[in-house]
C-alpha positions as CSV (number, residue, x, y, z in Angstrom):
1,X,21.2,-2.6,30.7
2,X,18.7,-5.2,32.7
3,X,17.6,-2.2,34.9
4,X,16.6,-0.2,31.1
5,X,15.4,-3.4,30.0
6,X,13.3,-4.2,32.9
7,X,11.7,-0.1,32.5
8,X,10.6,-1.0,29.0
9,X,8.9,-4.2,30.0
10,X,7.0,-3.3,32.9
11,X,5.9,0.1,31.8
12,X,2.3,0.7,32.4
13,X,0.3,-0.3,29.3
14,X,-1.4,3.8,29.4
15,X,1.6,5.0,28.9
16,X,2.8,2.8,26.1
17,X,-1.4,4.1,24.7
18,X,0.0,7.5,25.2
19,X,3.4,7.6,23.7
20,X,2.6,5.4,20.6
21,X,-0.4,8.2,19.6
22,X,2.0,10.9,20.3
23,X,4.1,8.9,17.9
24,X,1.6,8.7,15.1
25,X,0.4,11.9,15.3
26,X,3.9,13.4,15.5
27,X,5.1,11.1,12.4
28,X,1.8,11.8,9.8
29,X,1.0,15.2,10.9
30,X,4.0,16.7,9.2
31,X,2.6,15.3,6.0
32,X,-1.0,16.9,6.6
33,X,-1.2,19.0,3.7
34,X,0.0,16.1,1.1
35,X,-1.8,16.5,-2.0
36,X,-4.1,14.1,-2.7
37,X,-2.1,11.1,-5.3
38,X,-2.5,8.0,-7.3
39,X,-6.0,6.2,-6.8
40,X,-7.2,8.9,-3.8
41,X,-8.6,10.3,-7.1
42,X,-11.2,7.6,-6.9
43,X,-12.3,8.0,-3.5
44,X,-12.9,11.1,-3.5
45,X,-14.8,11.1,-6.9
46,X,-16.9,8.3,-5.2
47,X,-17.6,10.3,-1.8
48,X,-19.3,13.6,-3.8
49,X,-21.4,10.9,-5.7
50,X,-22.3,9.4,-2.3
51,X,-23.3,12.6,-1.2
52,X,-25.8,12.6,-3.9
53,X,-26.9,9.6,-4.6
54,X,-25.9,7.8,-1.0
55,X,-27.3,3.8,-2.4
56,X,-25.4,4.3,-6.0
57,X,-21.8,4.9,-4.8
58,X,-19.9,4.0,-8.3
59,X,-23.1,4.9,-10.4
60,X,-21.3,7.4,-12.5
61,X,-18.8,7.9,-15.3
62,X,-15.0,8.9,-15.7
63,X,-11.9,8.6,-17.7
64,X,-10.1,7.0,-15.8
65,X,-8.0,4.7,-18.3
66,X,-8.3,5.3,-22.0
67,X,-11.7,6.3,-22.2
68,X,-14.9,7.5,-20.2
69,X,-16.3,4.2,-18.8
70,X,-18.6,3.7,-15.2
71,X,-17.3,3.7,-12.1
72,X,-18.1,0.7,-11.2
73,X,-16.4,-0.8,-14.4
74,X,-13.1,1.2,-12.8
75,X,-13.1,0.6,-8.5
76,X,-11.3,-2.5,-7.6
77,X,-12.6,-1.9,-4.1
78,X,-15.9,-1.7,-2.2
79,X,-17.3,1.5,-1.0
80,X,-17.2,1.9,2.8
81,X,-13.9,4.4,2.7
82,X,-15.9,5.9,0.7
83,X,-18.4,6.2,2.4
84,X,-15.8,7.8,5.9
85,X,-14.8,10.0,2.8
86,X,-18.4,11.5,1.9
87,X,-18.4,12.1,5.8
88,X,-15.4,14.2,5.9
89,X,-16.3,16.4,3.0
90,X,-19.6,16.8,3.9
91,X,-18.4,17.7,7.8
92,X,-14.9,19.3,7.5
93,X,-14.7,20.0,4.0
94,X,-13.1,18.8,1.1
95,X,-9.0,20.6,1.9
96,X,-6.6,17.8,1.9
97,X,-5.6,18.7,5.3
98,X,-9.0,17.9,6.6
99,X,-9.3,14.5,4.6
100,X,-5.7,13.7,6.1
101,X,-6.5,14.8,9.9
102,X,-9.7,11.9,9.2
103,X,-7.6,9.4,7.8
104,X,-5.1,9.7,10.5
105,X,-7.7,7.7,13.0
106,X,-7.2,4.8,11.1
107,X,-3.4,4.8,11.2
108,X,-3.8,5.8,15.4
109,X,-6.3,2.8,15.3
110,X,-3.3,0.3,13.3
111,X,-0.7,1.0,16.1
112,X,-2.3,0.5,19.1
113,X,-3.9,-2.3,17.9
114,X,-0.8,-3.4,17.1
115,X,0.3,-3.0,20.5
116,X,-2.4,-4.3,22.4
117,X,-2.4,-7.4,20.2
118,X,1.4,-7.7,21.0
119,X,1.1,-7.6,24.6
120,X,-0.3,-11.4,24.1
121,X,2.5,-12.8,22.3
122,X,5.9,-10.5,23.1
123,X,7.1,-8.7,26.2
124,X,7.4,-6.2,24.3
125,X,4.5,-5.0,23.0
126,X,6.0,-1.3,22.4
127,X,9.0,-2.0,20.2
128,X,6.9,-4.1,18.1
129,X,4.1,-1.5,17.8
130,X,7.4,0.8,17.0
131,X,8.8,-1.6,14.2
132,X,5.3,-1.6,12.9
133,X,5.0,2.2,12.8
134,X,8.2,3.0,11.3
135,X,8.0,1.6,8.2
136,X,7.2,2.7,4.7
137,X,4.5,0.6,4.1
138,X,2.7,1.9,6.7
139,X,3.7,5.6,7.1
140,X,2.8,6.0,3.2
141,X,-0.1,4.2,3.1
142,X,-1.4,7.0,6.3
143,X,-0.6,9.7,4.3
144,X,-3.3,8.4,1.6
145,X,-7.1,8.7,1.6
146,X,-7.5,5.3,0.2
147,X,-8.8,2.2,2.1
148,X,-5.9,0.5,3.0
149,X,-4.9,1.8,6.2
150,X,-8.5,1.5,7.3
151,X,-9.1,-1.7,6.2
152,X,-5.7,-2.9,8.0
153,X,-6.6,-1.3,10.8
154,X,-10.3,-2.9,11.3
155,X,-8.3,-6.6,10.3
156,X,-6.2,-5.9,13.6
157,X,-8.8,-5.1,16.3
158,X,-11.0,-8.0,14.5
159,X,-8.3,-10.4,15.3
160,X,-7.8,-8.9,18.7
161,X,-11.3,-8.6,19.8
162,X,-11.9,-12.7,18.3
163,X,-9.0,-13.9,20.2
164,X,-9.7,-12.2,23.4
165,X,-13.2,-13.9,23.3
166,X,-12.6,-17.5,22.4
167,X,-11.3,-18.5,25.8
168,X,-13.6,-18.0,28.4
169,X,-15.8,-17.3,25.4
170,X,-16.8,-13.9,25.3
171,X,-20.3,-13.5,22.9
172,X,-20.0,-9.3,23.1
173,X,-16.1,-9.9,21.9
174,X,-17.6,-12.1,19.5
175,X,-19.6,-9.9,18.0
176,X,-18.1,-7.0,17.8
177,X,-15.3,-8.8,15.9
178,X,-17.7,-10.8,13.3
179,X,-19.2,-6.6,12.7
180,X,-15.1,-5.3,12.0
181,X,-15.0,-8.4,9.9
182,X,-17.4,-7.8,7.4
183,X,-16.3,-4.1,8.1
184,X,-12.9,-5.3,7.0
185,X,-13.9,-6.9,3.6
186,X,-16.6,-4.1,2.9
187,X,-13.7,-1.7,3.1
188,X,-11.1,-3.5,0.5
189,X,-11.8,-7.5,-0.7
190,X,-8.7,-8.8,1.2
191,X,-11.0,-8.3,4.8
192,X,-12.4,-11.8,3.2
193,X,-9.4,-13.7,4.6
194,X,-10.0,-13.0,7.9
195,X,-12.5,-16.1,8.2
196,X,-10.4,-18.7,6.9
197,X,-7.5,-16.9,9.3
198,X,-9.6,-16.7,11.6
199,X,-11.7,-20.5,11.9
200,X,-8.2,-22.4,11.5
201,X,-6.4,-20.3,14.5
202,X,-9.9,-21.1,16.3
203,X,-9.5,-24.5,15.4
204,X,-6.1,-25.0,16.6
205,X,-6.6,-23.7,20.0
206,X,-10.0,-24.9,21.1
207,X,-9.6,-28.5,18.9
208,X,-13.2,-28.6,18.1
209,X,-16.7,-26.9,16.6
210,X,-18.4,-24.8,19.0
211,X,-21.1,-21.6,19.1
212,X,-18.5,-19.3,17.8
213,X,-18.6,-20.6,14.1
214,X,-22.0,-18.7,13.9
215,X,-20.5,-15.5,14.4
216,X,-18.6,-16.3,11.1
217,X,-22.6,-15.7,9.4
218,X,-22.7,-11.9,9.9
219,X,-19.2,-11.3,7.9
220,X,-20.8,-14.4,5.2
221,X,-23.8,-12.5,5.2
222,X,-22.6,-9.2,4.9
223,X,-20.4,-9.9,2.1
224,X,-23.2,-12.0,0.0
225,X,-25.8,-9.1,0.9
226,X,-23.1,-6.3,-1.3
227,X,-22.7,-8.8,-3.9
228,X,-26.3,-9.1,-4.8
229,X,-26.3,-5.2,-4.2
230,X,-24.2,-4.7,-6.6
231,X,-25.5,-7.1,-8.8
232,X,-28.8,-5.4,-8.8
233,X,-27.5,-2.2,-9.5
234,X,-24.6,-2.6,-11.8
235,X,-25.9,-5.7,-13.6
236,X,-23.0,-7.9,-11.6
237,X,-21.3,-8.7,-8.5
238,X,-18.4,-6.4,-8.1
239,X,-16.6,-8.7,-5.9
240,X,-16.6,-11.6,-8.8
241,X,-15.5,-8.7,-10.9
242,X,-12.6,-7.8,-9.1
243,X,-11.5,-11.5,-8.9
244,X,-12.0,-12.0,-12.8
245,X,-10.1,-8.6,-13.5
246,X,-7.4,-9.7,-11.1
247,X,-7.0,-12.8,-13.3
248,X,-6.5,-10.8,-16.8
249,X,-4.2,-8.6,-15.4
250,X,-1.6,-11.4,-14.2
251,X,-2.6,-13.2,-17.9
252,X,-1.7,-9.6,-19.5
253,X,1.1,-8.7,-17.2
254,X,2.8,-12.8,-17.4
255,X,6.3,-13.2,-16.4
256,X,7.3,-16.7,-14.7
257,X,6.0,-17.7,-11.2
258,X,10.2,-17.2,-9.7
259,X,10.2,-14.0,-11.0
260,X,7.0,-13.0,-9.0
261,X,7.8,-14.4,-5.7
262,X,10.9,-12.1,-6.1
263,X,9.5,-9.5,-6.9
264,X,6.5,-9.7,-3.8
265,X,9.9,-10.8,-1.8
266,X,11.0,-7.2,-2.2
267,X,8.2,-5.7,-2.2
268,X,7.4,-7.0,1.6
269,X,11.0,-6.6,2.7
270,X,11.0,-3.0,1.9
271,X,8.1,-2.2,3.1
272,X,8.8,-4.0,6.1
273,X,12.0,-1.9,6.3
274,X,12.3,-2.9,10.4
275,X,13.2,-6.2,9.3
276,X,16.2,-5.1,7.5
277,X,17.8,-2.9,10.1
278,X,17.0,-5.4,13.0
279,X,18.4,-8.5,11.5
280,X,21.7,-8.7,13.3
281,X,19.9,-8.9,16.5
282,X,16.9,-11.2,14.5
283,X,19.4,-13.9,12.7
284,X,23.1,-15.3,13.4
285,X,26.1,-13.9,11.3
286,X,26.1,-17.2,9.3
287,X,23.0,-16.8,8.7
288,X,22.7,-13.7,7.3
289,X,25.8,-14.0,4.7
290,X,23.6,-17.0,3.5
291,X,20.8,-15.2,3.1
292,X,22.5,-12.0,1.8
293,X,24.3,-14.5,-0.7
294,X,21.0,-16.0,-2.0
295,X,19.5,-12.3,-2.3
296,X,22.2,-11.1,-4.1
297,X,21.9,-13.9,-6.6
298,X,18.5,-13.4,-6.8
299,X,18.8,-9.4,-7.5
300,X,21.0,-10.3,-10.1
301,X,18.7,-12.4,-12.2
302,X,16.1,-10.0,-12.3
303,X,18.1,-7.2,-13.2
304,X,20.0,-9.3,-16.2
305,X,16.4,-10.6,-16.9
306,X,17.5,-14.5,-16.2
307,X,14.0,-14.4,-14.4
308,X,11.1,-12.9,-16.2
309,X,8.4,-10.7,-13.9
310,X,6.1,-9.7,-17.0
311,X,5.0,-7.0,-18.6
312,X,6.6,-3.5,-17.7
313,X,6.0,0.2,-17.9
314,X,8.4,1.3,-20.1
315,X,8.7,-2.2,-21.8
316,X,12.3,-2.9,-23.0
317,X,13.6,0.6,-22.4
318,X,12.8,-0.5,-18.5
319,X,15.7,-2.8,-18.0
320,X,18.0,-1.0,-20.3
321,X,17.1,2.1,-17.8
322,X,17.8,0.6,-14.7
323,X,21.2,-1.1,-16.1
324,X,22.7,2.3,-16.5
325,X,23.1,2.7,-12.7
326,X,22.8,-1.0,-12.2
327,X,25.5,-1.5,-8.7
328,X,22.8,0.9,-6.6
329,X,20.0,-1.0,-8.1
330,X,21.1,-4.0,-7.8
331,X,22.0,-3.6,-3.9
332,X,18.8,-2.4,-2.7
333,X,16.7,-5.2,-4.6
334,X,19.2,-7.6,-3.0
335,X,18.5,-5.9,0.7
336,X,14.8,-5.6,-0.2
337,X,14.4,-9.3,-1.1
338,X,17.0,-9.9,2.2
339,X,14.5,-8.4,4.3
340,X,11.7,-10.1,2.5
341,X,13.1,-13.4,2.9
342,X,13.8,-12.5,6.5
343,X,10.1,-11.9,7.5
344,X,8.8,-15.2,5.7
345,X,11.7,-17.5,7.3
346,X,10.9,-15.5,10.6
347,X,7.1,-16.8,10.4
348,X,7.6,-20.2,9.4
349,X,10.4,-20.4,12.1
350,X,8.2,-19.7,15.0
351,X,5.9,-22.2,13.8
352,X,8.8,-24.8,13.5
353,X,9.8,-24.1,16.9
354,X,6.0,-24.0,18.7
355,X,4.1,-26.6,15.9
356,X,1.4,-26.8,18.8
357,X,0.7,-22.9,19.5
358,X,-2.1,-21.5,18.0
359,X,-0.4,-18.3,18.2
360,X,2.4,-19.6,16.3
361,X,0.2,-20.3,13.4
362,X,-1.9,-17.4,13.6
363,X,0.8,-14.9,12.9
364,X,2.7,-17.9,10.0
365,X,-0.8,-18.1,8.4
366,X,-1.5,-14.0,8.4
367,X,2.4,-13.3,6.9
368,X,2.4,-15.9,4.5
369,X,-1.4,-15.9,3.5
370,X,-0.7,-12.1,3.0
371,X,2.7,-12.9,0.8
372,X,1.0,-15.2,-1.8
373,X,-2.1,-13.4,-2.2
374,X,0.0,-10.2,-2.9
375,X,2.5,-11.8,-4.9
376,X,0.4,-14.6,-7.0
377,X,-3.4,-13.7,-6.8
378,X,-3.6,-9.7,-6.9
379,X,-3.6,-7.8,-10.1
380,X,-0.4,-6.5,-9.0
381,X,2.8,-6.4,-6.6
382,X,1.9,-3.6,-4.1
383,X,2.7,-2.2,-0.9
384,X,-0.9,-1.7,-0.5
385,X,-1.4,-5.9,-0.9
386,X,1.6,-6.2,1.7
387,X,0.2,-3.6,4.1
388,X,-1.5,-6.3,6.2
389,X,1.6,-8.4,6.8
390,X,3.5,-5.7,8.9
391,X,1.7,-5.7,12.3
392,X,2.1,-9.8,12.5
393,X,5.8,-8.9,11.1
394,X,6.4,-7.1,13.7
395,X,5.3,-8.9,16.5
396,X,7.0,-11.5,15.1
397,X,10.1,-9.6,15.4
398,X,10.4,-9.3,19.3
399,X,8.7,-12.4,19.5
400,X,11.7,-14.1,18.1
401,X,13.8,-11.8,20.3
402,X,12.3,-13.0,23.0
403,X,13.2,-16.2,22.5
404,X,17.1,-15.0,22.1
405,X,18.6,-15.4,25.9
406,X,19.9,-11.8,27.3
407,X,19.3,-10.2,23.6
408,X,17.8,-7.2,25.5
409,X,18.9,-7.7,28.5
410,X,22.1,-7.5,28.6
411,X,23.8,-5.3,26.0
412,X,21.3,-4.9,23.0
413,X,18.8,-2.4,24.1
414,X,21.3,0.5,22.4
415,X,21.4,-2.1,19.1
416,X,17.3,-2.2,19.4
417,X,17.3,1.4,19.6
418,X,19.9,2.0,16.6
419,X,17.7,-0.2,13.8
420,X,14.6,1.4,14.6
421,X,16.8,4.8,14.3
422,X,17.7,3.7,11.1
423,X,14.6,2.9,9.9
424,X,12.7,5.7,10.6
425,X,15.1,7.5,8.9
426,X,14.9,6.0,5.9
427,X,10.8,5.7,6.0
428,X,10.5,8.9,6.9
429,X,12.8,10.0,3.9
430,X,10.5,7.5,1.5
431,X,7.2,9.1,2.6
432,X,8.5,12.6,2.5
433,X,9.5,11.9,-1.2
434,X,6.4,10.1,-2.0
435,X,5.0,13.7,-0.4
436,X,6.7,15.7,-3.0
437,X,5.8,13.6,-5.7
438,X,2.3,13.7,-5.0
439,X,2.4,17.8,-4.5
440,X,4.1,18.1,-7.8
441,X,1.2,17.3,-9.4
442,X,-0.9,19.7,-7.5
443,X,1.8,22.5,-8.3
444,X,2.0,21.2,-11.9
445,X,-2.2,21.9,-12.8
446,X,-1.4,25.1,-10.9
447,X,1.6,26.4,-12.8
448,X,-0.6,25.1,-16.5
449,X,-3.5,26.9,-15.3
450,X,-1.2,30.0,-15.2
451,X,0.0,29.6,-18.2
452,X,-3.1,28.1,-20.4
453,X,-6.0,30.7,-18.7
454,X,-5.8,32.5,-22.0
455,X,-6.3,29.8,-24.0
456,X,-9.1,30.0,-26.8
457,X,-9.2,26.5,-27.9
458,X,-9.1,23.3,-26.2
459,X,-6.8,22.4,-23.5
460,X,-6.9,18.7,-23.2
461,X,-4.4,16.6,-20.5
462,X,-3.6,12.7,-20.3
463,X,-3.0,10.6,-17.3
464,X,-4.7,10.1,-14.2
465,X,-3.5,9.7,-10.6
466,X,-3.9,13.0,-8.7
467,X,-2.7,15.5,-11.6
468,X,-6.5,14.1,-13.0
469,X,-8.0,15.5,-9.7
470,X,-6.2,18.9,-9.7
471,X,-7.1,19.2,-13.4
472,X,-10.5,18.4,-13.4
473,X,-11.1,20.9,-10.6
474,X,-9.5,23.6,-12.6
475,X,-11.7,22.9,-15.3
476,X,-9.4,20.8,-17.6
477,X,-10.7,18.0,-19.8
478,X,-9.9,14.8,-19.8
479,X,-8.6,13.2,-23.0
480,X,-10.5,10.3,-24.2
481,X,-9.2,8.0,-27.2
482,X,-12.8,7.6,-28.6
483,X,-14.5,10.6,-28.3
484,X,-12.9,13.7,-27.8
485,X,-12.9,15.6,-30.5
486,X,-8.8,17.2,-31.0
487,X,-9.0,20.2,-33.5
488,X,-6.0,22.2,-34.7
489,X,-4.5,24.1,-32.1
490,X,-5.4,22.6,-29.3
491,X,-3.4,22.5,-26.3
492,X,-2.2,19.0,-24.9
493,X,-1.0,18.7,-21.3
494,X,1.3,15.3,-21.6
495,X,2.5,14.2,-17.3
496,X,5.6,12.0,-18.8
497,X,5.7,10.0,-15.4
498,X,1.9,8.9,-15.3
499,X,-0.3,5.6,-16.9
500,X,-2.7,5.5,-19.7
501,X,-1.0,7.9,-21.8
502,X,-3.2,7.7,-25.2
503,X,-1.6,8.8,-28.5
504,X,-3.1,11.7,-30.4
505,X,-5.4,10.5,-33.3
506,X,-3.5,9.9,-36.6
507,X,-4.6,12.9,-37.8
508,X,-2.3,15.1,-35.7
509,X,1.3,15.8,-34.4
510,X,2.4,17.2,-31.0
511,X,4.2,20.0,-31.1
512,X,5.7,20.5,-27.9
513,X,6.0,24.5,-26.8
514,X,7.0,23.8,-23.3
515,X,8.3,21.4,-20.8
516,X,7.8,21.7,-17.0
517,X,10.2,19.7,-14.9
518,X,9.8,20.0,-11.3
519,X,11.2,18.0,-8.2
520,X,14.9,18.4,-9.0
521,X,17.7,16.8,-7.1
522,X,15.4,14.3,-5.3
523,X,17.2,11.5,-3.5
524,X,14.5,8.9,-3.5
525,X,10.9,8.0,-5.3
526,X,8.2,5.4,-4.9
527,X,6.9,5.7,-8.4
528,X,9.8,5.6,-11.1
529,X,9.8,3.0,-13.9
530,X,13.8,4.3,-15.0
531,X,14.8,3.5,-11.4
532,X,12.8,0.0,-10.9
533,X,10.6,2.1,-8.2
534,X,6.9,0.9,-8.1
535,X,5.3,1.3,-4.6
536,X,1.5,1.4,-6.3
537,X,2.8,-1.1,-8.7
538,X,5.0,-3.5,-9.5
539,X,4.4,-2.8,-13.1
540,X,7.0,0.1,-12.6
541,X,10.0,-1.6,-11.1
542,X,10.8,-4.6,-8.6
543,X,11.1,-2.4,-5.9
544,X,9.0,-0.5,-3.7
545,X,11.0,2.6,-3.8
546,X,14.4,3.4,-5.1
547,X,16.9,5.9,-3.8
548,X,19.2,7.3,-6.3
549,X,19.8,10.9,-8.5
550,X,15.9,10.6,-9.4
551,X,14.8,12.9,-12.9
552,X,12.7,15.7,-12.4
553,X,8.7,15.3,-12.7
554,X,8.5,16.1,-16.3
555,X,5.1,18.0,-17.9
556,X,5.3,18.7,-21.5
557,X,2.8,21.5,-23.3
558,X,2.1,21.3,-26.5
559,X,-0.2,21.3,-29.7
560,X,-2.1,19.4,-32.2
561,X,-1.1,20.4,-35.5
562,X,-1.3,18.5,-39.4
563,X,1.4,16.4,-40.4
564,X,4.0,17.9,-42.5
565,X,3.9,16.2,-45.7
């Protein structure tokens, strides 16, 4: 076992380069042809206008909730994946294969980061890259073309390239990381927290002020530069505007303060699913029954509602929902949270246990930072807001293992192996289910183009997501609670699993004529208010994803008709 051990330590660092691309590439390209799903819509809405108008990115309209608003009244997020988008569209065109091929340089970019940044702080910088990989939260999020992944992957190689040049100090390493910096927060807002991250880890190490706080100015500069930007074009900052909308949504969404630290608990524990299935080499047995015993209680008083989370898709039909298969519920929010709970006590522990290393506290300060902004300041619980936790998460992991005499050494190395098994298993089960939610949506416009290309009157659909994209491109209309204009007759596409579903004016019934259920016999979903699964948003479910005998994707067709009276 020490001679296996010893192979995996001392493996030259070009081949760990090597095998973790081949493991990227060989884990997303699989799920090349995913249709595009949930926000992507945006994006790629944004990149055409960018290709027209390349200084007005948002300067145009959609419906996107209930009715047609701006863009920039709609994007939570600034423009620069936007901006990779327009690039890939214009260069490779606008197939989702092509847009997926792009975006996997970003998820390549994540890992070795990961692992290079690892090298610093674990002797084993692969396994942690590994642990980091095979995870939902990350191998979902790659199979997107929203800024996430991207913005995760510049945060990395910031902090790399920032500690590499504080000590000797390196001005070029500087730099470069002050440019990924602002790159970072010009690609999604929570790049911002890489200064404060950043100047108290600087702090720490070198105990005093020094030339290097002026490289902090270009990031400062660059943000306050797209905030006047923005304010000249759009008539306001879109960076205040994200922070204010943030704010209403938790006022709209309420639920108690426990019930949301649960909630972002799971959230973070599942999606940090490496966590899970390494804990009995991570924790003692006593240890985990405590923990285990604590989650369980806690899984319990969400699902009996003994702790409030808020407002809910589905509202009180939710709970009653997920109580009719409440045992399978109920044990995976008490793993999730398990896991969560594992992750946080794993980076407060290493700084309990090295209160003078800088190191210590940069990875505490990125996990927990990370966990409160995601769970108490963002508009919502998501495994996009905990994305940016799992590379520190992971190093954490052999970090702590590291400090476990003979753990891999002497007769774990098959136990390593077996929980990073596991969990790319299950991941790769999540993303290929999140896969066939998303392309049942593309087959859905498909199959209602079919049938509607006769139509005379009006065919109108509601929701958003990707169904809006696929749609729109087949010429479809979107409904809009002001001002379209429903006659008798018209056709009405209703996607039953979708948001902003808009009632038909008083006027008018539905009569459904059809319903198109597709995805049967599906094991697991991310997005699923019935089954508590919300990996875009807590305001589904408590959990990031939900295995279980999951409905089918339901599409209903019908008409407007008069009232009987």
């Amino acid at each position: 076992m020490a001679k296996s051990s010893n192979f995996l330590s001392n493996w030259s660092s070009v081949h760990s380069y090597l095998f973790l691309s081949a493991a990227t590439i060989l884990s997303l390209l699989p799920f090349s042809t995913k249709a595009f799903n949930v926000d992507d819509t945006l994006f790629l809405f944004a990149a055409r206008q960018i290709l027209k108008h390349p200084l007005d990115p948002y300067g145009f309209q959609l419906v996107w909730n209930t009715s047609r608003e701006s863009m920039f009244d709609v994007t939570r997020n600034p423009p620069l994946a936007c901006y990779y988008a327009a690039l890939v569209g214009r260069t490779a065109g606008w197939s989702e294969r092509a847009f997926h091929l792009a975006f996997l340089l970003p998820a390549l970019a994540l890992v070795l980061g990961t692992y290079r940044l690892a090298r610093r702080y674990t002797r084993f910088p692969l396994l942690a890259a590994l642990a980091v990989l095979l995870t939902p939260g990350v191998l979902v999020s790659a199979t997107s073309v929203m800024c996430d992944t991207m913005m995760v992957a510049l945060w990395v190689w910031a902090v790399i390239l920032w500690v590499e040049g504080l000590e000797p100090l390196n001005d070029v390493s500087l730099l470069a990381s002050s440019f990924l910096i602002a790159a970072s927060a010009l690609t999604k807002y929570f790049g911002l927290a890489l200064i404060p991250l950043l100047l108290v880890y600087s702090l720490l190490r070198l105990r005093r002020f020094g030339s290097w706080v002026v490289y902090f100015l270009i990031p400062i500069l660059s943000v306050v530069g797209y905030e006047l930007w923005t304010a000249a074009l759009y008539g306001r900052g879109l960076i205040y505007d994200a922070a204010k909308f943030a704010g209403t949504q938790r006022e709209f969404q309420q639920g108690s303060t426990m019930g949301h630290a649960l909630v972002s608990l799971s959230f973070m524990g599942g999606c940090t699913l490496s966590a899970l299935t390494l804990m009995p080499l991570l924790w003692s047995r006593k240890q985990i029954l405590t923990g285990a015993l604590v989650s369980g209680i806690a899984a319990a008083s969400l699902m009996a509602n003994w702790v409030d989370y808020g407002a809910r898709v589905g509202g009180g039909l939710a709970p009653q929902s997920m109580m009719q298969h409440w045992a399978i519920t109920s044990f995976q929010l008490a793993f999730c949270i398990l896991s969560g709970v594992s992750v946080l006590a794993m980076a407060i522990g290493d700084v309990w246990t090295n209160t003078k290393d800088p190191e210590s506290w940069l990875l505490a300060l990125w996990v927990v930072g990370t966990w409160i902004f995601a769970g108490f300041l963002n508009w919502t619980v998501n495994a996009r807001s905990v994305l940016p936790l799992i590379p520190a998460a992971g190093i954490l992991m052999f970090r702590r293992l590291d400090r476990s005499p003979g753990i891999l050494t002497q007769s774990r190395p098959a136990a390593v192996a077996s929980g990073l098994a596991i969990a790319a298993l299950l991941s790769f089960a999540i993303t290929a289910s999140d896969v066939a939610w998303a392309n049942s949506a593309r087959e859905a416009a498909g199959l209602i183009y079919q049938k509607t290309r006769g139509e005379r009157g009006t065919v109108f659909f509601l929701g958003h997501w990707g169904f809006q994209y696929y749609m729109q491109t087949l010429g479809f209309i979107p409904a809009d609670e002001i001002y379209s204009r429903f006659r008798v007759g018209d056709l009405v596409i209703v996607p039953v699993n979708n948001t902003e579903l808009i009632p038909l004016p008083r006027q008018f019934d539905f009569i459904e004529q059809e319903d198109l259920k597709l995805l049967p016999g599906n094991l697991v979903t991310t997005m699923n208010w019935g089954m508590g699964a919300g990996f875009y948003s807590s305001y589904w479910g408590p959990l990031p994803f939900a295995f279980g005998n999951v409905p089918p994707e339901e599409y209903q067709i019908g008409r407007a008709v008069l009232p009987y009276r």
